[in-house]
SERO-4910 file (N, C-alpha, C, O; in steps of 0.05 Angstrom, whole numbers):
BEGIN
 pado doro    nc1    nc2    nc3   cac1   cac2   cac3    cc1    cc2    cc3    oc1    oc2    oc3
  Unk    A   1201   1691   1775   1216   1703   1753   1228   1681   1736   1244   1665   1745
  Unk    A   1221   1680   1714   1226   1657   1686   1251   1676   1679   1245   1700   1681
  Unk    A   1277   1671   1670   1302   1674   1661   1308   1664   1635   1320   1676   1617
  Unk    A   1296   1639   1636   1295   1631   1609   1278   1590   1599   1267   1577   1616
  Unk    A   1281   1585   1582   1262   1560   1576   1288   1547   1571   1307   1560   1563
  Unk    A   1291   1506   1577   1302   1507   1574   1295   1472   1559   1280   1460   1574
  Unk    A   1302   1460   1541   1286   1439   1520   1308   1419   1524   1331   1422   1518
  Unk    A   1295   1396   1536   1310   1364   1534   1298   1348   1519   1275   1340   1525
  Unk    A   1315   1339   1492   1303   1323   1478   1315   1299   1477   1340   1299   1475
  Unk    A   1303   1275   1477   1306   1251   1467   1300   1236   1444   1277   1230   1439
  Unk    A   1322   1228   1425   1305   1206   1401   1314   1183   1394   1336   1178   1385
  Unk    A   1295   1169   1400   1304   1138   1405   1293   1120   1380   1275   1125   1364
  Unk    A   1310   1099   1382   1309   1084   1351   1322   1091   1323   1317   1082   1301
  Unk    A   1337   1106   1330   1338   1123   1304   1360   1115   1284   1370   1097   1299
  Unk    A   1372   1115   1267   1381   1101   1242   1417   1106   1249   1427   1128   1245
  Unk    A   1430   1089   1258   1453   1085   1274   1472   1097   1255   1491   1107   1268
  Unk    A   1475   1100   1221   1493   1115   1212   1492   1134   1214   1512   1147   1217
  Unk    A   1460   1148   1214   1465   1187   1213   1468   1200   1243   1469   1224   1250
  Unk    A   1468   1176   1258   1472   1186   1281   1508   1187   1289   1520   1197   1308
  Unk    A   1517   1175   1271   1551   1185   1268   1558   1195   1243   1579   1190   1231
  Unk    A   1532   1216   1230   1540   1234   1210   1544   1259   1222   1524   1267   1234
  Unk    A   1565   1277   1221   1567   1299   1235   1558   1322   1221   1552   1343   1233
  Unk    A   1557   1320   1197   1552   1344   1177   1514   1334   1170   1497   1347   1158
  Unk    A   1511   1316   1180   1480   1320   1185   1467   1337   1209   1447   1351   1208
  Unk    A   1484   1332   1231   1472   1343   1259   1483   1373   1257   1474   1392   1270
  Unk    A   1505   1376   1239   1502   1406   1243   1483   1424   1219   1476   1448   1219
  Unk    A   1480   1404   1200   1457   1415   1184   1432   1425   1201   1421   1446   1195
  Unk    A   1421   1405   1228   1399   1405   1238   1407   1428   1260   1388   1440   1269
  Unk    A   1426   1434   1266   1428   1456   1281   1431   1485   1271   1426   1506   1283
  Unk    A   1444   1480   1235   1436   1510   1226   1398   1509   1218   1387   1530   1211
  Unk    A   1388   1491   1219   1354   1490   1213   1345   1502   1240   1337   1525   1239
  Unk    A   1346   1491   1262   1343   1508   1295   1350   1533   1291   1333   1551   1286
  Unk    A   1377   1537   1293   1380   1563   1294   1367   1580   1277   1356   1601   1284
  Unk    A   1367   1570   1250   1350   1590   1229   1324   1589   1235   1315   1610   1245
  Unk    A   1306   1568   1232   1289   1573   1244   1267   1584   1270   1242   1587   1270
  Unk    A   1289   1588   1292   1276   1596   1313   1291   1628   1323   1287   1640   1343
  Unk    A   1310   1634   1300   1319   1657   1291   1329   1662   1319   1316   1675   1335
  Unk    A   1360   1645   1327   1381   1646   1339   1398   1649   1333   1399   1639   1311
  Unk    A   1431   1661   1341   1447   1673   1337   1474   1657   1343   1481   1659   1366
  Unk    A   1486   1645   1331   1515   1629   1342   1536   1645   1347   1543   1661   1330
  Unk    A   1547   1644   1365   1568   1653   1375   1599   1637   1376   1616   1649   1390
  Unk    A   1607   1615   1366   1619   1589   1370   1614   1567   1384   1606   1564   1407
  Unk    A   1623   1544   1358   1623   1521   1367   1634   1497   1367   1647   1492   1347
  Unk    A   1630   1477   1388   1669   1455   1377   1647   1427   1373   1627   1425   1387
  Unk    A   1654   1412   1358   1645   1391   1350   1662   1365   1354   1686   1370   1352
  Unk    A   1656   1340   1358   1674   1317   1355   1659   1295   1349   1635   1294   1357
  Unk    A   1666   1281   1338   1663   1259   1321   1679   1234   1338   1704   1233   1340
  Unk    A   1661   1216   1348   1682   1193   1364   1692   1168   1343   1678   1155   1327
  Unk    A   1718   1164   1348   1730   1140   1329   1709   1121   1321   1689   1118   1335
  Unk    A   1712   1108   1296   1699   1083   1286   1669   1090   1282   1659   1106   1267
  Unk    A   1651   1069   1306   1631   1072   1299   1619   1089   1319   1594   1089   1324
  Unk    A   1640   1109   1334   1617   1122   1353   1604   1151   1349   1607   1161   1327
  Unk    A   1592   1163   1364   1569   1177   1355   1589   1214   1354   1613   1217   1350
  Unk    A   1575   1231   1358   1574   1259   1359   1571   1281   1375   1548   1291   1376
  Unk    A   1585   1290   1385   1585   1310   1404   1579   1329   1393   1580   1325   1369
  Unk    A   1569   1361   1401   1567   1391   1384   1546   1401   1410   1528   1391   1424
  Unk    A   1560   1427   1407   1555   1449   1418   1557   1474   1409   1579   1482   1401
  Unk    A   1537   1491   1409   1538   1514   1387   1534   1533   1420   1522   1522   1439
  Unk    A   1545   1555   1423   1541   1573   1451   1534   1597   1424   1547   1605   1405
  Unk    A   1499   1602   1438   1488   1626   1428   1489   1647   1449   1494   1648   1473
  Unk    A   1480   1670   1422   1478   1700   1446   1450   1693   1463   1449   1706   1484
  Unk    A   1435   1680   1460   1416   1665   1476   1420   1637   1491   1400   1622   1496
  Unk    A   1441   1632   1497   1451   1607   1512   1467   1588   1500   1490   1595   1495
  Unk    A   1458   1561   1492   1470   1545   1480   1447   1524   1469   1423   1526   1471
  Unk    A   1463   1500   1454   1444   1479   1436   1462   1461   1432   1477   1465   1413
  Unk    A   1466   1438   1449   1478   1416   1452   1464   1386   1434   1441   1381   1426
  Unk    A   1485   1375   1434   1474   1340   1425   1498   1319   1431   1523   1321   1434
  Unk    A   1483   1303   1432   1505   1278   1441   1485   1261   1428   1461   1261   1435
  Unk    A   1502   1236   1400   1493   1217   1400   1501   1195   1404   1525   1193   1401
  Unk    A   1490   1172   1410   1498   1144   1419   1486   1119   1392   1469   1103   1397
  Unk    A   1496   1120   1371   1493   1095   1352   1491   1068   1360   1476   1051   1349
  Unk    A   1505   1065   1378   1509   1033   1389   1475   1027   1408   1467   1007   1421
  Unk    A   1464   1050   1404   1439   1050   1427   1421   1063   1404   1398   1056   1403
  Unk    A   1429   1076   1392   1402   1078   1367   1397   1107   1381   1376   1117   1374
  Unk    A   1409   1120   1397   1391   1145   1413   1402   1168   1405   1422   1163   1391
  Unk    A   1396   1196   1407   1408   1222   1410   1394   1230   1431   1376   1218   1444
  Unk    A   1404   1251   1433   1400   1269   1462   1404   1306   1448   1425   1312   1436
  Unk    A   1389   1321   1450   1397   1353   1444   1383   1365   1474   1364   1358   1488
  Unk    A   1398   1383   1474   1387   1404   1495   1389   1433   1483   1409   1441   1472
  Unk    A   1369   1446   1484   1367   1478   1473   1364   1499   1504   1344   1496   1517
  Unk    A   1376   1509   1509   1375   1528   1537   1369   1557   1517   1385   1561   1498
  Unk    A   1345   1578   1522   1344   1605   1510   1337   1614   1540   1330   1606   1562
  Unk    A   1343   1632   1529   1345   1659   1561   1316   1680   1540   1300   1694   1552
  Unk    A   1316   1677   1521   1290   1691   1515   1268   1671   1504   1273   1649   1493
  Unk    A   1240   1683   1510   1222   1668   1503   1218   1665   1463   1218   1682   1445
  Unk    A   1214   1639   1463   1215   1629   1436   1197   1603   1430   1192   1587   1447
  Unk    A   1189   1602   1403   1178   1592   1399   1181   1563   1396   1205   1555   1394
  Unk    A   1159   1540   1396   1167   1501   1400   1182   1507   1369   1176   1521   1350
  Unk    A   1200   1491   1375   1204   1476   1345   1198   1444   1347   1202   1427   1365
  Unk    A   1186   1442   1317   1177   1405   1335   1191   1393   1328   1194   1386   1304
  Unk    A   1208   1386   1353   1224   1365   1354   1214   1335   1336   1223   1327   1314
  Unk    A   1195   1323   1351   1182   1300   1341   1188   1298   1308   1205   1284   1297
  Unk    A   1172   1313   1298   1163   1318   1265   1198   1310   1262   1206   1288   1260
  Unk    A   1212   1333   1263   1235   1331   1250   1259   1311   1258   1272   1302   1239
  Unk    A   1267   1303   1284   1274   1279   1285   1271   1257   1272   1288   1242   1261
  Unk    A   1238   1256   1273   1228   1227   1262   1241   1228   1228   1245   1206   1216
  Unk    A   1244   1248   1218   1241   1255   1182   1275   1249   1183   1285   1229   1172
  Unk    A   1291   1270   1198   1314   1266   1190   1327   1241   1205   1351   1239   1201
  Unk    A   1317   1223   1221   1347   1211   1239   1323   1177   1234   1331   1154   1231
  Unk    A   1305   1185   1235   1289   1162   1226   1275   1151   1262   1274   1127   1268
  Unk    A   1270   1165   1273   1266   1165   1296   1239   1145   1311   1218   1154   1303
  Unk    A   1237   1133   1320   1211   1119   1328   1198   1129   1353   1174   1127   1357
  Unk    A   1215   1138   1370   1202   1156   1396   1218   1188   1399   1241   1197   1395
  Unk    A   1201   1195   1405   1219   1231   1414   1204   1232   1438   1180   1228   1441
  Unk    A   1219   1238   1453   1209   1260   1483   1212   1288   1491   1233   1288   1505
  Unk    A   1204   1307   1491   1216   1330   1501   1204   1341   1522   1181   1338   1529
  Unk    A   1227   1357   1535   1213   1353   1566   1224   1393   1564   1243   1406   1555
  Unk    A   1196   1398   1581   1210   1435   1574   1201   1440   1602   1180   1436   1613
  Unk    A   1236   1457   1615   1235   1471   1641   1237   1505   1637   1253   1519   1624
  Unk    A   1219   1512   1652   1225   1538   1664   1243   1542   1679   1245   1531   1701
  Unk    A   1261   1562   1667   1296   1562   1691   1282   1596   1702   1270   1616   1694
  Unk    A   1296   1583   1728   1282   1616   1741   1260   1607   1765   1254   1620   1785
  Unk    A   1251   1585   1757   1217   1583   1770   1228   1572   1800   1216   1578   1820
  Unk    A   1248   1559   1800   1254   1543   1832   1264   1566   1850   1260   1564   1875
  Unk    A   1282   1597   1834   1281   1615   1845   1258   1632   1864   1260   1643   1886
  Unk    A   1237   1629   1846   1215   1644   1854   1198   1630   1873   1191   1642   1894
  Unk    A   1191   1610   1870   1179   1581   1890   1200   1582   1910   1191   1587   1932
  Unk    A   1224   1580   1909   1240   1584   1937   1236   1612   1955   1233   1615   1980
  Unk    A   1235   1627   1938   1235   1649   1959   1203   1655   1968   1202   1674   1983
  Unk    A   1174   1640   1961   1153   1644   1965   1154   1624   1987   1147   1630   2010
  Unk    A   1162   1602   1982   1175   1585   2009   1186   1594   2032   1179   1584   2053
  Unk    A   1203   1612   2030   1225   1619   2051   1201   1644   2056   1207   1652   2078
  Unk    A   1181   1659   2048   1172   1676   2064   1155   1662   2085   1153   1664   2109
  Unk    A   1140   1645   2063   1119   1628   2073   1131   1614   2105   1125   1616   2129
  Unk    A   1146   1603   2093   1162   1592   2130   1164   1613   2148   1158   1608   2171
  Unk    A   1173   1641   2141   1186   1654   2168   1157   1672   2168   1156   1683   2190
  Unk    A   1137   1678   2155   1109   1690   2163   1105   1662   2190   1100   1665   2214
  Unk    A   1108   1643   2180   1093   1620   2206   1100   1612   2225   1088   1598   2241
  Unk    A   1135   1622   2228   1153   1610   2253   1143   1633   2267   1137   1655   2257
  Unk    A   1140   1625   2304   1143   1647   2319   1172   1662   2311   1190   1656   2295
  Unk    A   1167   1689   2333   1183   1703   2328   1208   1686   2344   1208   1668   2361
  Unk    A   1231   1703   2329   1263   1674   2343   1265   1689   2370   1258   1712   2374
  Unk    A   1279   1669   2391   1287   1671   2417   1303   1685   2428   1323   1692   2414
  Unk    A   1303   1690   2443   1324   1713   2451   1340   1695   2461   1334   1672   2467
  Unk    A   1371   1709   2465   1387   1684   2474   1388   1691   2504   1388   1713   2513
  Unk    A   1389   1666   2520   1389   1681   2550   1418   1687   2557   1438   1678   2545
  Unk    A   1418   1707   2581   1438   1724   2589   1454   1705   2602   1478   1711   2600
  Unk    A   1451   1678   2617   1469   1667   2625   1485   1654   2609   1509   1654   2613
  Unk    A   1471   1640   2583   1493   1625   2566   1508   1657   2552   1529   1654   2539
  Unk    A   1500   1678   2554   1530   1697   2548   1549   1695   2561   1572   1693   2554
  Unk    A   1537   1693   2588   1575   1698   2606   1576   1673   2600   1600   1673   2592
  Unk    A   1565   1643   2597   1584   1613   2602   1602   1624   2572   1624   1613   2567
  Unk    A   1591   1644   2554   1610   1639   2532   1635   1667   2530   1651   1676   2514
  Unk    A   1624   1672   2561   1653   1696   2553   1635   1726   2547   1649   1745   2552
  Unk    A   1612   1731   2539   1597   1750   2538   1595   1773   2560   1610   1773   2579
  Unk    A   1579   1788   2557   1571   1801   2577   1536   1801   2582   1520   1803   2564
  Unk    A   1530   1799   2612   1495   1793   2626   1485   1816   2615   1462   1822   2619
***
């Protein structure tokens, strides 16, 4: 049972002022949301002193869409969690255009799947164990039981 998809992105190299522009990254998050026609529910944003980077978090009626950037490292980081199935947005393409990006990674998990693999596991084990032991009648009475 899939619950929902859930998107780790990485972009590295990327142009160290817009990565402490805040009203850029939330521009790129009303483009996500509009584009992959998601729904915001609230969100808190921070901006770190001087030269550091950007926090934001938007909590949708479909989960959430996080970022954290790091200027002093040239990197961002977003995560998109949807509980319904939706379509790629390409990361790559648009990173690279807006933040000036030289590598992107995105790594996409099925949330739900370790549920379902666990419990095909846990049958799988107890179809193959003998059946369990009976406990013998003497260790009842050593514990106070009855034979």
């Amino acid at each position: 049972m899939i619950v929902g998809t859930e998107w780790l992105i990485e972009a590295a190299g990327c142009n160290e002022a817009q990565l402490r522009d805040e009203s850029l990254l939330r521009d790129v998050f009303e483009r996500v949301i509009r584009e992959l026609g998601l729904k915001s529910v609230g969100s808190v944003w921070h901006k770190f002193p001087g030269e550091g980077g950007v926090t934001g978090l938007i909590a949708l009626t479909e989960s959430h869409l996080a970022c954290h950037t790091y200027p002093e490292h040239g990197t961002a980081t977003f995560n998109l969690y949807c509980c319904r199935t939706r379509p790629e947005w390409d990361w790559d393409l648009h990173l690279k255009a807006i933040f000036g990006a030289e590598k992107v990674s995105v790594t996409k998990i099925e949330r739900g799947e370790a549920n379902a693999v666990s419990a095909i596991l846990d049958r799988q084990v107890a179809d193959s164990n003998p059946e369990p032991k009976t406990q013998n009648p003497k260790s009842k009475m050593a514990t106070g039981g009855e034979a």
